[in-house]
C-alpha positions in Angstrom: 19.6 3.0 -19.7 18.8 6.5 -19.6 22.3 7.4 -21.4 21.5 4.8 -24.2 18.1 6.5 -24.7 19.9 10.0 -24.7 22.5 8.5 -27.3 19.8 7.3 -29.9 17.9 10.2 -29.6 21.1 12.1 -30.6 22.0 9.5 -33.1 25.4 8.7 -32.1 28.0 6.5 -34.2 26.5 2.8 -34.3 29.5 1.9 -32.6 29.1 3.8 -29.3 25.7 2.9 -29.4 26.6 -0.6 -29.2 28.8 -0.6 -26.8 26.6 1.0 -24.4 24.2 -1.7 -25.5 26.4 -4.7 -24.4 27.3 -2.9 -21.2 23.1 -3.3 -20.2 23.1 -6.6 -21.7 25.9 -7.8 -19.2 23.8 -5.9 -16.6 20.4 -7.4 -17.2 22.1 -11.1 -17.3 23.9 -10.5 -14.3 20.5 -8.8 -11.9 18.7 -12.2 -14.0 21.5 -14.4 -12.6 21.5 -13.1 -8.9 17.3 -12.9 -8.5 17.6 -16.8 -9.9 19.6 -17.5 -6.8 17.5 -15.6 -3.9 14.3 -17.0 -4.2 12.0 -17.0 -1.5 10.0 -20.7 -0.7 6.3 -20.4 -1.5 5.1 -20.7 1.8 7.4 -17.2 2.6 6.5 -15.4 -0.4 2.9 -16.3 0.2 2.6 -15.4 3.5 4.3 -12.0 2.5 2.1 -11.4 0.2 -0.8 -12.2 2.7 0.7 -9.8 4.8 0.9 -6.8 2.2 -2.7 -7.3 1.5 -4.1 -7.6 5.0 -1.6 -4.2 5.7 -3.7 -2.6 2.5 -7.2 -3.7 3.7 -6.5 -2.3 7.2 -5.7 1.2 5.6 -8.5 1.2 3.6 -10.9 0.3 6.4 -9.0 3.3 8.6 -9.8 5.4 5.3 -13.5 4.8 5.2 -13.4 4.8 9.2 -12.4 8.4 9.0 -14.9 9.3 5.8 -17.5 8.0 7.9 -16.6 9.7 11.1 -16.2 13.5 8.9 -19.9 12.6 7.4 -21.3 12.0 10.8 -19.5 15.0 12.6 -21.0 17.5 9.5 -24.2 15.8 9.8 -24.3 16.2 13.5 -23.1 20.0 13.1 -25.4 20.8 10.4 -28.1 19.1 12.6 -27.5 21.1 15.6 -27.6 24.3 13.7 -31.2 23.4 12.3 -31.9 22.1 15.7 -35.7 23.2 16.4 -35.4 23.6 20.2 -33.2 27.0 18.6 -36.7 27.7 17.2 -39.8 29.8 18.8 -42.1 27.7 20.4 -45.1 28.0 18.4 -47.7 25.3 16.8 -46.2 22.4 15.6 -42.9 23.1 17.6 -43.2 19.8 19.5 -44.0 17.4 16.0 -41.0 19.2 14.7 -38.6 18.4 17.6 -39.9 14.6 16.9 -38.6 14.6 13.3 -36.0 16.1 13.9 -34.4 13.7 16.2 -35.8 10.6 14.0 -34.3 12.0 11.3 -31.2 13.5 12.5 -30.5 11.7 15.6 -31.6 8.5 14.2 -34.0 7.8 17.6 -36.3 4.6 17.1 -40.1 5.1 17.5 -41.3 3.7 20.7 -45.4 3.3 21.3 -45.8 5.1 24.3 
């Protein structure tokens, strides 16, 4: 296919041309002639099919496994570094050590 491209863009004698275009004629009939014999049944071609796309949906659920896993390891890294236990103990230092683990930690409220 490539060399019939190459000769039109050159634009070789009709002749040449045509022969080249017979020769992937007889090619295309013949790959049309051998797919017609090897067909799958439907249940095989559906259950390969099924396959392919279960294969794809696990990958993509790895892939957002591993976004999610990179978010939370920069989130917890970011959230140790503003950890406020790292700060002085002055007023207030107690309230902020409570937001900071509801927010970063993610810790429930519990009525004590």
């Amino acid at each position: 296919m490539m060399r019939y491209r190459a000769m039109l863009k050159k634009q070789e004698p009709t002749a040449t041309v045509a022969v080249q275009h017979n020769r992937i004629q007889e090619l295309l009939t013949e790959a049309t002639t051998l797919l017609d014999r090897t067909r799958l049944p439907a249940g095989a071609a559906f259950l390969s099919a099924f396959l392919i796309l279960l294969q794809e949906g696990l990958e993509a659920v790895l892939v957002l496994a591993a976004i999610l896993a990179l978010a939370d390891q920069k989130r917890a890294t970011r959230c140790s570094a503003l950890c406020p236990r790292r700060l002085d103990r002055g007023a207030g230092s107690r309230r902020m050590h409570l937001v900071h683990h509801l927010v970063c930690h993610r810790v429930e409220w519990l009525d004590t």
